[in-house]
C-alpha positions in Angstrom: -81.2 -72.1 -58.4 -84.4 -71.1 -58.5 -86.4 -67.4 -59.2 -87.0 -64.9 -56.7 -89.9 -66.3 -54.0 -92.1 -63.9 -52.6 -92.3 -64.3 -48.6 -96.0 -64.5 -47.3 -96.9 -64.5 -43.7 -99.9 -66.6 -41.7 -101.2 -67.9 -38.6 -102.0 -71.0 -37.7 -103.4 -72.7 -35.0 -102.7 -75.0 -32.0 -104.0 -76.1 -28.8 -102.6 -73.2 -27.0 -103.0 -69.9 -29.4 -101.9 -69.5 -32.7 -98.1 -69.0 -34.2 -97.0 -67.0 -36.6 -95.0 -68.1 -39.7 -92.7 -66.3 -42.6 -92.7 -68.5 -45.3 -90.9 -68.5 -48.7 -90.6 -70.9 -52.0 -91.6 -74.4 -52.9 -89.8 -77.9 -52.4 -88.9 -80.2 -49.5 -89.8 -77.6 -45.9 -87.0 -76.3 -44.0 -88.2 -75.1 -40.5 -86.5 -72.1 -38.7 -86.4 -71.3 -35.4 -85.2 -68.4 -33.8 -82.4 -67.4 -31.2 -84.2 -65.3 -28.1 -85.5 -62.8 -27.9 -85.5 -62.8 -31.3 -88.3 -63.9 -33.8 -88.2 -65.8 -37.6 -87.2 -61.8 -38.8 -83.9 -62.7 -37.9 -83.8 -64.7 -40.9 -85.6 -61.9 -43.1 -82.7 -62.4 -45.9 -82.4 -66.8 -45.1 -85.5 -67.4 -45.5 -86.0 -66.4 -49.5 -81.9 -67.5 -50.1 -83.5 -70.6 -49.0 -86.2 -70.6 -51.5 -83.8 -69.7 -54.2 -81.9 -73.0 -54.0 -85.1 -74.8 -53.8 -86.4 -75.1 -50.6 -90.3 -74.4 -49.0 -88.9 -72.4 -45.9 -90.8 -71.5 -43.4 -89.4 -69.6 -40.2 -91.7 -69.8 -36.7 -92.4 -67.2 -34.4 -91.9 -69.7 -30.3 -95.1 -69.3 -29.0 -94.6 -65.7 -26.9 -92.1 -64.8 -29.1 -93.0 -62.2 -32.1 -96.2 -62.4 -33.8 -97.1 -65.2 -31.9 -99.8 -65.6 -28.8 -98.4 -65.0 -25.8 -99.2 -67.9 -22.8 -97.6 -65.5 -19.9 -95.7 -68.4 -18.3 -92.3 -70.5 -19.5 -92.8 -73.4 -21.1 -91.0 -76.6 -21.0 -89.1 -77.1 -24.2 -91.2 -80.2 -24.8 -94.6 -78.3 -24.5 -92.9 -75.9 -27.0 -91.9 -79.1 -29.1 -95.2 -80.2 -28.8 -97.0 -76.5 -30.1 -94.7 -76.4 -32.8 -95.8 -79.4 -34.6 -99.7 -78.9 -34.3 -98.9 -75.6 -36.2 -96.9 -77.3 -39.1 -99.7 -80.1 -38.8 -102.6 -77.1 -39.4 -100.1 -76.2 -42.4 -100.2 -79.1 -44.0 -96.7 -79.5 -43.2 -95.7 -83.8 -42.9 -92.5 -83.9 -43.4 -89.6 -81.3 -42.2 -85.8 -80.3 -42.0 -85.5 -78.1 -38.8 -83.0 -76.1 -37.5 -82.7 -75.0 -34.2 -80.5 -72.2 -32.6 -79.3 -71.2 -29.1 -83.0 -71.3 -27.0 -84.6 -73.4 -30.0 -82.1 -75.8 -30.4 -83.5 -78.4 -27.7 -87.1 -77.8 -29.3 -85.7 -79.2 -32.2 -84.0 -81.6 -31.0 -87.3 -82.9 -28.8 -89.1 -82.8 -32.3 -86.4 -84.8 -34.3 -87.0 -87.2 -30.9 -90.5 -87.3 -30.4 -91.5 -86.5 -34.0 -89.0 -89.1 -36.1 -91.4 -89.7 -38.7 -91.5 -86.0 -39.6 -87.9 -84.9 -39.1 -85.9 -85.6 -41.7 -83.1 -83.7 -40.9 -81.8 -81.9 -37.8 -79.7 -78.4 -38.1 -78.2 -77.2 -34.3 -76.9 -74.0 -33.9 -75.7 -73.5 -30.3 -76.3 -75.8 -27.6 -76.2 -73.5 -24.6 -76.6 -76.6 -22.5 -73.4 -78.4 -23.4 -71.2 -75.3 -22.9 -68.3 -75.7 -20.6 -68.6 -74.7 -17.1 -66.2 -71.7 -17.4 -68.0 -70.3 -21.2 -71.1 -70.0 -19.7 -70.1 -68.4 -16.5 -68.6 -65.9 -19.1 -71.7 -65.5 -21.2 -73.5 -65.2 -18.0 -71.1 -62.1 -16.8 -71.7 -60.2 -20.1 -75.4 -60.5 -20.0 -75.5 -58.9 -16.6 -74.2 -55.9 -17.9 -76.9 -54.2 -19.5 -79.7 -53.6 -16.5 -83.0 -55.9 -16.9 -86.5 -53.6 -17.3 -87.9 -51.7 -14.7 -87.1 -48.1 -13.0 -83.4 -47.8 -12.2 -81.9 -44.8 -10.0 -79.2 -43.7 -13.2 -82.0 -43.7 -15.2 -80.4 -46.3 -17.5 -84.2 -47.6 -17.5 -84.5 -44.7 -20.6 -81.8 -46.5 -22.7 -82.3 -50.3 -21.9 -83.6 -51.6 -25.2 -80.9 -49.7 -27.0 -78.1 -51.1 -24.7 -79.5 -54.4 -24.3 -79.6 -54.7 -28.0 -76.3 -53.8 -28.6 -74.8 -56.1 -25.7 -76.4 -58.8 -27.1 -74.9 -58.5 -30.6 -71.6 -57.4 -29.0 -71.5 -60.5 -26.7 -72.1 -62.9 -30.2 -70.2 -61.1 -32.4 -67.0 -59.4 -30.5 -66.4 -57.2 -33.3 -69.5 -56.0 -33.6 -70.0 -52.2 -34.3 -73.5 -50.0 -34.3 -73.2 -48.4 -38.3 -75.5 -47.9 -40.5 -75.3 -51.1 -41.8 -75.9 -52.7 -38.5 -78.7 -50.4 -37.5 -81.6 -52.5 -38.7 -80.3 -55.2 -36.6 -80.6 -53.3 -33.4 -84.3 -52.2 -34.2 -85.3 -55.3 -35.2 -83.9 -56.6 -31.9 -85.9 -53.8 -29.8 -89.0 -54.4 -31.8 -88.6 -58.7 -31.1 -87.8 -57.9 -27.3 -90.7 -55.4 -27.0 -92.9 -57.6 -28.6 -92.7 -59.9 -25.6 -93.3 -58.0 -22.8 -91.5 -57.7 -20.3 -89.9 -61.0 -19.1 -88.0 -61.3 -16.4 -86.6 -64.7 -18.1 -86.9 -66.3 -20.8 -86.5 -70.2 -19.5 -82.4 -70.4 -21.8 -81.6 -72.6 -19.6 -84.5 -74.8 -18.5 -83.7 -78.2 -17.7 -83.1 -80.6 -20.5 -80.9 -83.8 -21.0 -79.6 -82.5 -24.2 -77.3 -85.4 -24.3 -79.7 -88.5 -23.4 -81.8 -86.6 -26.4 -79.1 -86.4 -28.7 -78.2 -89.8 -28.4 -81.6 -90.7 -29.7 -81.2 -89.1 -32.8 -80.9 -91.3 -36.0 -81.9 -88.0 -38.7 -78.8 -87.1 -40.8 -77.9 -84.3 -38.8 -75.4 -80.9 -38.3 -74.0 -79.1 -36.1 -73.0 -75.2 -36.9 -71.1 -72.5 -35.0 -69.0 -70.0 -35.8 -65.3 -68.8 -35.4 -66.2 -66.3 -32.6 -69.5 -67.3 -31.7 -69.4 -67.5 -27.9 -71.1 -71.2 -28.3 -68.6 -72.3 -30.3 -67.1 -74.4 -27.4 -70.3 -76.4 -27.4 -69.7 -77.9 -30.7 -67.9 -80.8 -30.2 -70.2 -81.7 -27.3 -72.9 -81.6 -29.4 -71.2 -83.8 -32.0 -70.2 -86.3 -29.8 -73.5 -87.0 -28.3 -75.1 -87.2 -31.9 -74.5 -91.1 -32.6 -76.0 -91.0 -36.0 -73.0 -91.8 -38.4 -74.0 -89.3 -40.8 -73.4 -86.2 -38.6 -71.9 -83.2 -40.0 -70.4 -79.8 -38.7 -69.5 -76.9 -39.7 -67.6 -73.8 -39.1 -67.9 -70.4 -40.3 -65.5 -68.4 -40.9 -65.0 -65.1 -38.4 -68.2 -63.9 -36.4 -71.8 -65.2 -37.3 -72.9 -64.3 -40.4 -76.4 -63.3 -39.4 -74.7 -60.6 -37.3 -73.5 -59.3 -40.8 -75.6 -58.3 -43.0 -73.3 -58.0 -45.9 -73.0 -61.3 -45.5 -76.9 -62.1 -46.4 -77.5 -65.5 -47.6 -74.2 -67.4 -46.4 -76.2 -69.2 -43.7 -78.9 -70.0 -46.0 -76.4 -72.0 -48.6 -74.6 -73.6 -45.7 -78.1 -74.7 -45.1 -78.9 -76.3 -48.3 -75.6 -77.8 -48.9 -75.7 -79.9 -45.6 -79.7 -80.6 -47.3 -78.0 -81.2 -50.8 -75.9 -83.6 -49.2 -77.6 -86.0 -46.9 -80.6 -86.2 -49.3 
Protein backbone atom coordinates (compact mmCIF):
# COMPACT_ATOMS: atom_id res chain seq x y z
CA UNK A 1 0.00 0.00 0.00
CA UNK A 2 1.27 2.90 -1.00
CA UNK A 3 2.17 6.67 1.00
CA UNK A 4 -0.23 9.33 1.54
CA UNK A 5 -1.20 11.06 -2.12
CA UNK A 6 -1.92 14.58 -2.03
CA UNK A 7 -5.39 15.32 -3.97
CA UNK A 8 -5.00 18.19 -6.65
CA UNK A 9 -7.84 19.70 -8.51
CA UNK A 10 -8.04 20.94 -12.47
CA UNK A 11 -10.08 21.72 -15.37
CA UNK A 12 -10.05 20.44 -18.45
CA UNK A 13 -11.67 21.03 -21.49
CA UNK A 14 -14.31 19.71 -24.04
CA UNK A 15 -16.46 20.68 -26.71
CA UNK A 16 -19.10 21.89 -24.52
CA UNK A 17 -17.26 23.83 -21.41
CA UNK A 18 -14.87 22.56 -19.16
CA UNK A 19 -15.15 19.73 -16.20
CA UNK A 20 -13.73 19.72 -13.19
CA UNK A 21 -11.68 16.83 -11.71
CA UNK A 22 -10.31 15.67 -8.05
CA UNK A 23 -7.55 13.59 -8.63
CA UNK A 24 -5.25 11.61 -6.35
CA UNK A 25 -2.06 9.01 -6.72
CA UNK A 26 -0.25 7.32 -9.53
CA UNK A 27 -0.87 3.88 -11.32
CA UNK A 28 -3.53 2.36 -13.62
CA UNK A 29 -6.79 5.53 -13.59
CA UNK A 30 -9.84 4.74 -11.81
CA UNK A 31 -12.70 7.21 -12.92
CA UNK A 32 -15.47 8.30 -10.50
CA UNK A 33 -18.56 9.50 -11.00
CA UNK A 34 -20.90 10.86 -8.85
CA UNK A 35 -24.65 10.08 -7.56
CA UNK A 36 -26.90 13.41 -8.18
CA UNK A 37 -27.03 16.05 -7.07
CA UNK A 38 -23.93 15.27 -5.79
CA UNK A 39 -20.37 15.99 -7.13
CA UNK A 40 -16.72 13.84 -7.09
CA UNK A 41 -16.64 15.44 -3.06
CA UNK A 42 -18.69 12.68 -2.29
CA UNK A 43 -15.75 10.64 -2.62
CA UNK A 44 -13.41 13.26 -0.68
CA UNK A 45 -12.11 10.17 1.61
CA UNK A 46 -12.27 7.28 -1.75
CA UNK A 47 -10.51 9.09 -3.83
CA UNK A 48 -6.84 9.22 -1.76
CA UNK A 49 -7.83 5.39 -0.10
CA UNK A 50 -7.67 4.71 -3.76
CA UNK A 51 -4.30 6.19 -4.22
CA UNK A 52 -3.07 4.40 -1.23
CA UNK A 53 -3.51 0.94 -2.75
CA UNK A 54 -2.08 2.05 -5.91
CA UNK A 55 -4.32 3.59 -8.06
CA UNK A 56 -4.24 7.28 -10.28
CA UNK A 57 -7.98 8.20 -9.24
CA UNK A 58 -9.53 10.75 -10.56
CA UNK A 59 -13.27 11.70 -9.62
CA UNK A 60 -15.44 14.04 -12.35
CA UNK A 61 -17.65 16.73 -11.64
CA UNK A 62 -21.09 15.67 -14.83
CA UNK A 63 -20.98 18.51 -16.75
CA UNK A 64 -23.70 21.02 -14.57
CA UNK A 65 -22.89 19.26 -11.68
CA UNK A 66 -20.18 20.90 -9.05
CA UNK A 67 -17.32 22.76 -10.39
CA UNK A 68 -18.18 21.99 -13.62
CA UNK A 69 -19.79 24.41 -16.66
CA UNK A 70 -23.17 24.51 -16.58
CA UNK A 71 -25.11 23.88 -20.33
CA UNK A 72 -28.69 24.87 -18.77
CA UNK A 73 -30.50 21.99 -20.56
CA UNK A 74 -30.49 17.85 -19.72
CA UNK A 75 -28.43 16.04 -21.58
CA UNK A 76 -28.74 12.61 -22.98
CA UNK A 77 -26.65 10.23 -21.09
CA UNK A 78 -24.72 9.56 -24.35
CA UNK A 79 -23.86 13.37 -24.92
CA UNK A 80 -22.68 13.14 -21.20
CA UNK A 81 -20.70 9.88 -22.24
CA UNK A 82 -19.43 11.62 -24.98
CA UNK A 83 -18.16 15.02 -22.74
CA UNK A 84 -16.62 12.81 -20.41
CA UNK A 85 -14.17 11.22 -22.50
CA UNK A 86 -12.84 14.51 -24.42
CA UNK A 87 -12.05 15.57 -20.80
CA UNK A 88 -9.96 12.38 -19.87
CA UNK A 89 -8.65 12.76 -23.57
CA UNK A 90 -7.36 16.61 -22.62
CA UNK A 91 -5.82 14.74 -19.47
CA UNK A 92 -3.90 12.54 -21.06
CA UNK A 93 -6.03 9.92 -19.82
CA UNK A 94 -6.05 6.43 -22.61
CA UNK A 95 -6.94 4.01 -20.70
CA UNK A 96 -9.63 3.75 -17.67
CA UNK A 97 -11.47 1.70 -14.91
CA UNK A 98 -14.85 3.70 -14.33
CA UNK A 99 -17.39 3.47 -11.95
CA UNK A 100 -20.59 4.65 -12.26
CA UNK A 101 -23.36 5.23 -9.59
CA UNK A 102 -27.22 5.75 -9.50
CA UNK A 103 -27.47 8.85 -12.40
CA UNK A 104 -23.82 8.08 -13.69
CA UNK A 105 -24.14 4.52 -13.93
CA UNK A 106 -25.58 4.54 -17.67
CA UNK A 107 -22.74 7.18 -18.57
CA UNK A 108 -20.50 4.56 -17.69
CA UNK A 109 -21.96 2.11 -19.10
CA UNK A 110 -22.27 4.13 -22.73
CA UNK A 111 -18.42 4.72 -22.30
CA UNK A 112 -17.49 1.02 -21.52
CA UNK A 113 -19.86 0.63 -24.95
CA UNK A 114 -18.83 3.21 -27.10
CA UNK A 115 -15.36 3.62 -25.68
CA UNK A 116 -14.13 -0.28 -25.49
CA UNK A 117 -10.65 0.49 -26.21
CA UNK A 118 -10.39 2.68 -23.16
CA UNK A 119 -12.55 0.93 -20.57
CA UNK A 120 -10.90 -1.64 -19.02
CA UNK A 121 -13.10 -2.17 -16.35
CA UNK A 122 -16.68 -1.24 -15.54
CA UNK A 123 -17.85 -0.56 -11.65
CA UNK A 124 -22.06 -0.07 -11.43
CA UNK A 125 -23.44 1.12 -8.42
CA UNK A 126 -27.25 1.39 -8.80
CA UNK A 127 -29.10 0.97 -11.91
CA UNK A 128 -32.19 3.06 -11.26
CA UNK A 129 -33.41 1.88 -14.61
CA UNK A 130 -33.65 -1.89 -13.87
CA UNK A 131 -35.51 -1.39 -10.51
CA UNK A 132 -38.72 -3.19 -10.05
CA UNK A 133 -41.83 -1.53 -10.83
CA UNK A 134 -43.01 -1.43 -7.17
CA UNK A 135 -39.12 0.00 -5.69
CA UNK A 136 -39.21 2.79 -7.71
CA UNK A 137 -42.75 3.75 -7.17
CA UNK A 138 -41.44 3.73 -3.53
CA UNK A 139 -38.31 5.74 -4.06
CA UNK A 140 -40.47 7.95 -6.05
CA UNK A 141 -42.98 8.48 -2.96
CA UNK A 142 -40.09 9.40 -0.63
CA UNK A 143 -38.56 11.94 -2.90
CA UNK A 144 -41.85 13.83 -3.03
CA UNK A 145 -41.70 14.53 0.42
CA UNK A 146 -39.42 17.17 0.82
CA UNK A 147 -41.01 20.35 -1.40
CA UNK A 148 -38.95 21.15 -4.72
CA UNK A 149 -37.48 25.13 -4.78
CA UNK A 150 -39.52 27.92 -5.18
CA UNK A 151 -41.96 30.04 -2.63
CA UNK A 152 -44.25 27.69 -0.72
CA UNK A 153 -47.32 29.06 1.49
CA UNK A 154 -45.76 27.11 4.94
CA UNK A 155 -42.75 28.71 4.24
CA UNK A 156 -41.00 25.35 4.06
CA UNK A 157 -39.18 27.22 0.99
CA UNK A 158 -36.75 28.64 4.19
CA UNK A 159 -35.72 25.08 5.09
CA UNK A 160 -35.58 23.17 1.69
CA UNK A 161 -31.93 22.52 1.24
CA UNK A 162 -31.70 21.38 4.92
CA UNK A 163 -34.71 18.94 4.51
CA UNK A 164 -33.99 17.87 1.09
CA UNK A 165 -30.57 16.92 2.23
CA UNK A 166 -31.54 15.04 4.95
CA UNK A 167 -34.45 13.10 2.95
CA UNK A 168 -32.13 12.21 0.59
CA UNK A 169 -29.68 10.47 2.98
CA UNK A 170 -32.60 9.14 4.99
CA UNK A 171 -34.21 7.52 1.83
CA UNK A 172 -30.50 5.72 1.02
CA UNK A 173 -29.56 5.01 4.30
CA UNK A 174 -32.88 4.17 6.58
CA UNK A 175 -30.93 4.47 9.60
CA UNK A 176 -29.52 7.51 8.89
CA UNK A 177 -29.30 10.19 11.78
CA UNK A 178 -28.21 14.14 11.51
CA UNK A 179 -25.01 14.04 14.40
CA UNK A 180 -22.16 15.60 14.30
CA UNK A 181 -20.58 13.00 12.52
CA UNK A 182 -23.01 13.16 9.76
CA UNK A 183 -23.16 16.99 9.56
CA UNK A 184 -20.50 17.44 6.83
CA UNK A 185 -22.50 15.19 4.77
CA UNK A 186 -25.62 17.34 4.78
CA UNK A 187 -23.49 20.56 3.87
CA UNK A 188 -21.71 19.13 1.44
CA UNK A 189 -25.02 18.02 -0.05
CA UNK A 190 -26.51 21.71 0.17
CA UNK A 191 -23.29 23.16 -1.22
CA UNK A 192 -23.45 20.19 -4.45
CA UNK A 193 -27.36 21.03 -4.89
CA UNK A 194 -26.79 24.75 -4.75
CA UNK A 195 -24.12 24.69 -6.98
CA UNK A 196 -26.48 23.69 -9.69
CA UNK A 197 -29.05 25.98 -9.74
CA UNK A 198 -32.13 25.42 -9.43
CA UNK A 199 -33.28 22.37 -11.51
CA UNK A 200 -36.47 21.35 -11.70
CA UNK A 201 -35.01 17.76 -12.85
CA UNK A 202 -32.26 16.35 -13.18
CA UNK A 203 -32.95 13.89 -16.37
CA UNK A 204 -32.56 10.21 -13.31
CA UNK A 205 -34.49 8.73 -15.42
CA UNK A 206 -33.95 9.60 -19.07
CA UNK A 207 -34.49 7.04 -21.43
CA UNK A 208 -31.86 4.44 -21.89
CA UNK A 209 -31.85 0.60 -22.85
CA UNK A 210 -29.71 -0.20 -20.02
CA UNK A 211 -30.10 -3.76 -20.79
CA UNK A 212 -29.46 -3.81 -24.81
CA UNK A 213 -26.23 -1.80 -23.40
CA UNK A 214 -25.31 -4.08 -20.87
CA UNK A 215 -25.41 -6.85 -23.07
CA UNK A 216 -22.66 -5.30 -25.11
CA UNK A 217 -20.27 -5.27 -22.48
CA UNK A 218 -17.22 -7.57 -22.74
CA UNK A 219 -14.92 -5.35 -19.85
CA UNK A 220 -14.40 -7.51 -16.59
CA UNK A 221 -17.11 -5.88 -14.78
CA UNK A 222 -19.08 -5.40 -11.08
CA UNK A 223 -21.87 -4.76 -9.83
CA UNK A 224 -22.20 -3.13 -6.11
CA UNK A 225 -25.10 -2.31 -3.72
CA UNK A 226 -25.67 -2.38 -0.42
CA UNK A 227 -27.70 -4.27 2.31
CA UNK A 228 -30.30 -1.35 2.69
CA UNK A 229 -29.51 0.62 -0.21
CA UNK A 230 -32.99 1.22 -1.79
CA UNK A 231 -31.31 0.04 -5.36
CA UNK A 232 -30.39 -2.96 -4.01
CA UNK A 233 -33.25 -4.76 -5.91
CA UNK A 234 -31.64 -3.73 -9.09
CA UNK A 235 -28.67 -5.87 -8.64
CA UNK A 236 -29.42 -8.93 -9.99
CA UNK A 237 -30.94 -7.21 -13.02
CA UNK A 238 -27.97 -5.64 -13.61
CA UNK A 239 -25.97 -8.90 -13.31
CA UNK A 240 -28.00 -10.75 -15.53
CA UNK A 241 -27.86 -8.46 -18.39
CA UNK A 242 -23.91 -8.31 -18.08
CA UNK A 243 -22.98 -11.36 -20.43
CA UNK A 244 -19.30 -11.05 -19.84
CA UNK A 245 -18.23 -14.22 -17.88
CA UNK A 246 -16.11 -12.38 -15.61
CA UNK A 247 -18.77 -10.40 -13.82
CA UNK A 248 -18.61 -9.81 -10.20
CA UNK A 249 -20.97 -8.41 -7.45
CA UNK A 250 -20.89 -7.39 -4.35
CA UNK A 251 -22.71 -6.69 -1.23
CA UNK A 252 -21.99 -4.55 1.60
CA UNK A 253 -22.80 -5.09 4.68
CA UNK A 254 -25.78 -2.76 6.42
CA UNK A 255 -26.35 0.83 4.82
CA UNK A 256 -23.87 2.37 2.26
CA UNK A 257 -20.76 3.09 3.43
CA UNK A 258 -20.42 6.48 1.90
CA UNK A 259 -23.42 7.49 4.03
CA UNK A 260 -20.94 6.66 6.96
CA UNK A 261 -18.29 8.35 7.42
CA UNK A 262 -16.65 6.21 10.08
CA UNK A 263 -16.60 3.91 7.56
CA UNK A 264 -14.11 6.02 5.22
CA UNK A 265 -12.21 3.96 2.79
CA UNK A 266 -14.42 0.62 2.75
CA UNK A 267 -15.75 1.50 -0.76
CA UNK A 268 -12.37 2.45 -1.97
CA UNK A 269 -10.81 -1.18 -1.04
CA UNK A 270 -13.87 -2.97 -2.38
CA UNK A 271 -12.80 -0.97 -5.37
CA UNK A 272 -9.35 -2.11 -5.80
CA UNK A 273 -9.97 -5.63 -4.86
CA UNK A 274 -12.55 -6.15 -7.77
CA UNK A 275 -9.25 -4.08 -9.82
CA UNK A 276 -6.67 -6.52 -7.97
CA UNK A 277 -8.67 -9.21 -9.18
CA UNK A 278 -9.61 -9.06 -12.81
CA UNK A 279 -6.16 -7.55 -13.71
Amino acid sequence: MGAAATTTYRYVDTSEGQLHLTTAGDGPVIVLMHWTPLSAQMYVHEIPRLAERGYRAIGIDLMGFGRSAKPGEIWPFEKHAQVVTEGLEDAGVSAFAILGAHFSAPVAVEMAVSSQTKVTALLLDGCAHLLPEDAGKAIGAKVAQTSGPGLHEDGSHRTFLWDQAVNAYSIFDPDFEVTEETLPLIYRFVMDYTSTGVPKDFGTFSPFDMVEKLGKVTVPSCVLTAETDPLRSAQQPTVDALVASDTQAIMLSGSHPLHRPARRGEYADAIATFLEASQ
